[in-house]
GUMITOR-345830 format. One line per 5 residues: number of its first residue (from 1); their letters; for each residue x, y, z of C-alpha. Coordinates in steps of 0.25 Angstrom, whole numbers. Example, Ala and Ser with C-alpha at 12.3 -4.5 7.8 and 13.67 -1.06 7.14 Angstrom:
<atoms>
1 = AS = 49/-18/31  55/-4/29
</atoms>
This chain:
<atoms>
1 = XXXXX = -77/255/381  -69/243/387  -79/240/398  -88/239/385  -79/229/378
6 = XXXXX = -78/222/393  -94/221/394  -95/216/379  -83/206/377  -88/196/389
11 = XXXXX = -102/194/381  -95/193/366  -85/184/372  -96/175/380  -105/176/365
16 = XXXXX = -94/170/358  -91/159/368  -105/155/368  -106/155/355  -96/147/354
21 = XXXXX = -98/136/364  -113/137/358  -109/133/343  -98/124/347  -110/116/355
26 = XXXXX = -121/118/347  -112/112/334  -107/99/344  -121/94/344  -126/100/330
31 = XXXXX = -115/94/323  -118/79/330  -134/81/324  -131/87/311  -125/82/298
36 = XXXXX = -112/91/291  -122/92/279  -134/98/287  -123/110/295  -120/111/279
41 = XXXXX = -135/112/274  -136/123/288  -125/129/284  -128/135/270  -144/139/274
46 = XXXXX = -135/148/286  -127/154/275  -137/159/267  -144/164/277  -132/172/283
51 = XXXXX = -129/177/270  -143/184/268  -143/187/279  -131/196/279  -133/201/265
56 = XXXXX = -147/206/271  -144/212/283  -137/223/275  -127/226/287  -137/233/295
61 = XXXXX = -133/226/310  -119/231/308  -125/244/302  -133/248/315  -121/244/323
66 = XXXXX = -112/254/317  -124/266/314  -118/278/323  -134/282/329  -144/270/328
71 = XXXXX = -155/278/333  -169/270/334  -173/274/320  -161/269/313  -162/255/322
76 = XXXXX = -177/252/319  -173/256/302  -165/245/303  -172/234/311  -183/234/301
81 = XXXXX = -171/234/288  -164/221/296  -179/214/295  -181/217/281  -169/212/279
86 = XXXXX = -171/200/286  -184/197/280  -175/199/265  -165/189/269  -176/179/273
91 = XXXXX = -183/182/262  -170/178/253  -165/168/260  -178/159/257  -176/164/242
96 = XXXXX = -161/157/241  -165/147/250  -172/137/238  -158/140/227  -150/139/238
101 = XXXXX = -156/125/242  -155/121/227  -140/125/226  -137/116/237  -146/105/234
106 = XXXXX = -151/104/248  -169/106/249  -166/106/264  -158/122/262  -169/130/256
111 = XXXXX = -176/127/270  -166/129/278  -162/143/271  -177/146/270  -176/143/288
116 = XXXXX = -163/149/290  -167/162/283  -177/165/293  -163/169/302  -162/182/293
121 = XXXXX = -175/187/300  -170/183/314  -157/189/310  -162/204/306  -170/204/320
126 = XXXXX = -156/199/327  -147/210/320  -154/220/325  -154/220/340  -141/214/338
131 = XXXXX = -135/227/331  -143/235/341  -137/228/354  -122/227/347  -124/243/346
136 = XXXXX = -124/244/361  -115/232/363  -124/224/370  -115/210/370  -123/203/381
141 = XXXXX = -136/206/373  -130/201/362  -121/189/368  -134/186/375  -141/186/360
146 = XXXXX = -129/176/355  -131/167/367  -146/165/366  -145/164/350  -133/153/353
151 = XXXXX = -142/145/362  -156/145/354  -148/142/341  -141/130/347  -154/124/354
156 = XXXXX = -161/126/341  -149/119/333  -147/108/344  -163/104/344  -166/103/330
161 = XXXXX = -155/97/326  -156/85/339  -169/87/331  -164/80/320  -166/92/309
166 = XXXXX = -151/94/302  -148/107/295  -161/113/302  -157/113/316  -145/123/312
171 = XXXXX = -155/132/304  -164/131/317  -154/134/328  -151/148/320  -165/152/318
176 = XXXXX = -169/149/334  -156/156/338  -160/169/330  -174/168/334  -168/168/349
181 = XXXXX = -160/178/347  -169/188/340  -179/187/352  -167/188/362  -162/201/353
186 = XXXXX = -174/208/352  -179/208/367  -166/216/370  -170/228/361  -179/239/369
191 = XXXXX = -188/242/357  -192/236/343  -187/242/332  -199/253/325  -202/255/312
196 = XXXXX = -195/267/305  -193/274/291  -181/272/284  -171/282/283  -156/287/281
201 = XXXXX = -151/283/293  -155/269/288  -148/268/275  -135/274/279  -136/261/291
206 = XXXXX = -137/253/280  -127/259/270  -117/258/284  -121/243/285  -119/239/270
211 = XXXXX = -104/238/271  -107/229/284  -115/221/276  -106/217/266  -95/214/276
216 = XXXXX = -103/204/282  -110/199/271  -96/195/264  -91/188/277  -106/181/279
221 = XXXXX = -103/178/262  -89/173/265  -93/162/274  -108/160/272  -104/161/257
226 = XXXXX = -93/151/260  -102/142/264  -112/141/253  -102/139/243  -95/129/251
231 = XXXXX = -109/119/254  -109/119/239  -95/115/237  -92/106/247  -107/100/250
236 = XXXXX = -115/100/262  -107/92/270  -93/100/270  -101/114/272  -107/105/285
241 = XXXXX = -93/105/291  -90/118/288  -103/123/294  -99/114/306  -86/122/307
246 = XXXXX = -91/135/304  -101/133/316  -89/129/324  -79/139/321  -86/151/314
251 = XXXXX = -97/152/322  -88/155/334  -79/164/324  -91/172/322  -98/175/335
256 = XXXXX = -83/178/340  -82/189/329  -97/194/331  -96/195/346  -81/204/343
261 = XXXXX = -89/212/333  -100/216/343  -90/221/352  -79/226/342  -86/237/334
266 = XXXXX = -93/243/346  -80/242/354  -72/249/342  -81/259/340  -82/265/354
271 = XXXXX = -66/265/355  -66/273/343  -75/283/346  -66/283/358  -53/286/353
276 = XXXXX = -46/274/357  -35/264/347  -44/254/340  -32/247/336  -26/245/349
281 = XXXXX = -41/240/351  -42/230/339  -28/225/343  -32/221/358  -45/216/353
286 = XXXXX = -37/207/342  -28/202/353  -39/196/364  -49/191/352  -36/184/346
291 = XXXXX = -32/178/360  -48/173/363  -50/167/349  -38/162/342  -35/151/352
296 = XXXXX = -49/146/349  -50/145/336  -35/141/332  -39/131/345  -50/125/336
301 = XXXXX = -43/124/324  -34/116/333  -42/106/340  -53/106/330  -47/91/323
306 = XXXXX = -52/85/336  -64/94/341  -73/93/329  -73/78/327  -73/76/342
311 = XXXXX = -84/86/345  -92/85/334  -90/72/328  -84/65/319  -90/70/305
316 = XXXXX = -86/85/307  -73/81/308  -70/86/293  -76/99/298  -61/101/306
321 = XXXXX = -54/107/296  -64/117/294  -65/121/309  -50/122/309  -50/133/298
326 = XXXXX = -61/140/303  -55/142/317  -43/147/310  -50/156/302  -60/162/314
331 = XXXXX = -46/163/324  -39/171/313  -52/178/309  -56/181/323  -42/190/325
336 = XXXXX = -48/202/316  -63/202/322  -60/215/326  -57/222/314  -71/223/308
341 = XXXXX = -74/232/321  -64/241/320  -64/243/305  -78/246/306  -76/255/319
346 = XXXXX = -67/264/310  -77/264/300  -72/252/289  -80/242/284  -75/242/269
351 = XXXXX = -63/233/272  -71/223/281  -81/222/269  -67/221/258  -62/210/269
356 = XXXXX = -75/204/269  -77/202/254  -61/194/255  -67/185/265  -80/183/256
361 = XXXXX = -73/181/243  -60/172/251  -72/162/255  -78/163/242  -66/158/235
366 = XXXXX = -62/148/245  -74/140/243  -75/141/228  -59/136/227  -61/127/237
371 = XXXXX = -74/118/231  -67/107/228  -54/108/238  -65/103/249  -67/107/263
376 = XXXXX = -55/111/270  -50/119/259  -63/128/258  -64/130/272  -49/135/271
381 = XXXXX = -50/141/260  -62/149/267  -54/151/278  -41/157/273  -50/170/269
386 = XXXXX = -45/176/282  -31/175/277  -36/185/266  -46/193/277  -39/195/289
391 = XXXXX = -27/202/281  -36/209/273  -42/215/285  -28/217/295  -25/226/282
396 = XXXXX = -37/236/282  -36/236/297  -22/240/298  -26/252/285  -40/256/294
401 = XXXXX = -36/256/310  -20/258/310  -17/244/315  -6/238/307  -6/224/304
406 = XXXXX = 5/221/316  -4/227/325  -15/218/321  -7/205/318  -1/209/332
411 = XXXXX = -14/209/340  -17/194/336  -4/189/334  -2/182/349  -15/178/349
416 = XXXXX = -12/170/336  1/165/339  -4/158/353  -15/153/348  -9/146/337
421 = XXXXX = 2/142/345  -9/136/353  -16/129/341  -5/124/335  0/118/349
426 = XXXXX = -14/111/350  -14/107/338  -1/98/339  -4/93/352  -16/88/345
431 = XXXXX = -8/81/337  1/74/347  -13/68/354  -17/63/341  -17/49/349
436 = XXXXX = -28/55/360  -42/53/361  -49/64/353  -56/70/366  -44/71/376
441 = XXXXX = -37/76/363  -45/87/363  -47/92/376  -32/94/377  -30/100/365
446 = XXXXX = -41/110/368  -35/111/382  -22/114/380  -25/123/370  -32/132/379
451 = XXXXX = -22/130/389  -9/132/379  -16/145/374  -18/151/389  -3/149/392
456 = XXXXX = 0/154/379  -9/168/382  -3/168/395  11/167/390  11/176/379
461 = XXXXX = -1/184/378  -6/189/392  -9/204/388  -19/198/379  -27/190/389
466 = XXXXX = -27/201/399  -34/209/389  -45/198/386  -45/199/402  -48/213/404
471 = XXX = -61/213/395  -67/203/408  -64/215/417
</atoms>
């Protein structure tokens, strides 16, 4: 099983660097051709889109990883219920896409809706070989998949818009990429899927994946939700920086959490069925995601006054604060990615979908009592739902797999103290160079950061790093 784990974390962690260093690119050179207002315009056409899209799907990609015996009758069933479904999401994208243009007062979005629907299609032809590979855990195949979606979407985005075409070079760059990826996807699978009767076996799939759906759905509505609400409030312009940030920041958060997941439920399972402490297992896992991510995010929350305006120009510098929240939120959010797999390993999925539903109405609130507070405080406000979430979630944990809170306090507790202590270091040196030029600035703050966090790891945390060491063996 750890040789598995061994072969599998290399690709996930190589996927989510990519990813990273791909976005963190592709938005340098899109954010110097495109306007805050047309990332804002993009930005609501994604949302519905993603919101349709998970409603639709009706949990069935989780539901065929968790089926005991997907036999090739039970796989075909549901290849051809994720194309109906894509084709209803398409179909109901294009009938809210006219309101939805009228309520924001923009012709331009019903086109842009109408475009960016088309992904639902792409999408239910992409979820299923995906589900298929994650069954065997096939992470090259799929980190393979990321890394060609990654570069055809960037291309895509970069020509149109050097093009000249705004808002529509973003909708662009995730059709091609889907398009690229659906190709790449489907030359992996041996066979095509056949036609076949429905049956039981099919509905008792889709009863299993309902409770998945709405777990996702709530945390697709609390952000894509999120964002609706707050273009309406606060205007084009403002939900422009908090799409720039979101790209920055969540973009990473979220392929980091995926690339976890793909490995997590698999790994958890197969532990299980062996007898072995899940919670010791949590507890380690914990410890080395901590040490890998918290120093970046809280890093960026740190230097991200003089990385935004120096890196991506001048007018996304009111975009800063947001970027510093978000990292925060994503550091603090990233120490729990491995709950949902072990809850749902021990059979447990009403508390992520209770969990989900705080999340959901935390940023629903946020953005209603913050319409007139301005920027900062809504993306704070939308932030502070981990404050309500995390706890929430420690709680059932501890009821659920006999892991006290101390125990999983414990497990990211270093992790967390270091890298503040980094942070916060960096952050006052920052200060005291106040007089420097802004580039120098920041290649020692960035720098000595990474230095200051190495000596702090060598100092205080070795057996943690050996750990993270021994997965490369």
């Amino acid at each position: 099983m750890l040789a598995r784990l061994r072969r599998a974390a290399p690709w996930a962690a190589a996927e989510s660097l990519f990813s990273a260093g791909a976005t963190l690119v592709a938005t340098l050179v899109v954010a110097r051709l495109l306007t805050p207002s047309d990332f804002g315009l993009a930005s609501i056409a994604f949302a519905v889109v993603a919101i349709v899209q998970m409603l639709a799907f009706a949990g069935m990609p989780q539901a065929m990883l968790r089926t005991p015996n997907l036999v090739p009758r039970l796989s075909d069933q549901a290849f051809w219920v994720l194309l109906g479904l894509g084709i209803a999401a398409t179909l109901a994208c294009w009938l809210l896409a006219a309101p939805l243009a009228r309520f924001y007062g923009s012709p331009l979005l019903l086109w842009l809706i109408a475009a960016q629907a088309i992904d639902c299609l792409l999408q239910a032809l992409v979820q299923f070989p995906t589900a298929l590979l994650t069954r065997k855990m096939r992470t090259r195949s799929l980190a393979l998949r990321m890394f060609w979606f990654k570069t055809v979407s960037i291309a895509a985005t970069l020509t149109a818009a050097a093009s000249g075409l705004g808002p529509w070079s973003l909708v662009a760059g995730s059709l091609a990429g889907s398009l690229a990826s659906v190709l790449l996807l489907w030359r992996t699978q041996p066979r095509l899927p056949r036609w076949r009767g429905f049956d039981a076996s099919l509905l008792s799939m889709l009863r299993m994946g309902w409770l998945i759906m709405a777990e996702a759905a709530l945390t697709t509505l609390a952000v894509r939700g999120f964002v609706l609400l707050f273009g309406k409030f606060h205007g084009l312009h403002d939900l422009g920086l908090l799409n720039f940030a979101m790209r920055l920041v969540d973009e990473l958060g979220a392929m980091i959490t995926a690339s976890v997941e793909r490995v997590s439920l698999s790994f958890f399972a197969t532990a299980h069925r062996a007898g072995q402490d899940l919670a010791r297992i949590f507890e380690i896992g914990s410890h080395a995601i901590a040490l890998a991510v918290l120093p970046l995010f809280l890093g960026l929350a740190a230097v991200a006054g003089d990385a935004i305006p120096l890196i991506f120009g001048g007018r996304w510098a009111p975009a800063v604060p947001a970027v510093q929240l978000l990292a925060l939120f994503w550091g603090m959010r990233l120490t729990r990615v491995l709950s949902p797999g072990l809850m749902r390993t021990l059979g447990v999925q009403g508390p992520l979908v209770f969990n989900a539903a705080i999340s959901f109405g935390f940023a629903m609130a946020a953005v209603l009592l913050t319409r007139e507070l301005g920027f900062v405080a809504a993306v704070a406000g939308f932030s502070a739902r981990m404050l309500v979430t995390i706890p929430a979630g420690a709680g059932v944990l501890a009821r659920i797999a006999d892991l006290p809170l101390s125990r999983q306090v414990g497990a990211v507790a270093r992790p967390l103290l270091l890298a503040g202590i980094m942070a916060l270091l960096v952050w006052l040196v920052r200060g005291l160079l106040q007089s420097w030029p802004a580039e120098p600035r920041l290649a020692v703050l960035v720098s000595a950061g990474a230095l200051l966090y190495a000596l702090l790891l060598w100092g205080f945390d070795r057996p943690g790093v050996a750990r993270i060491a021994t997965l490369r063996r």
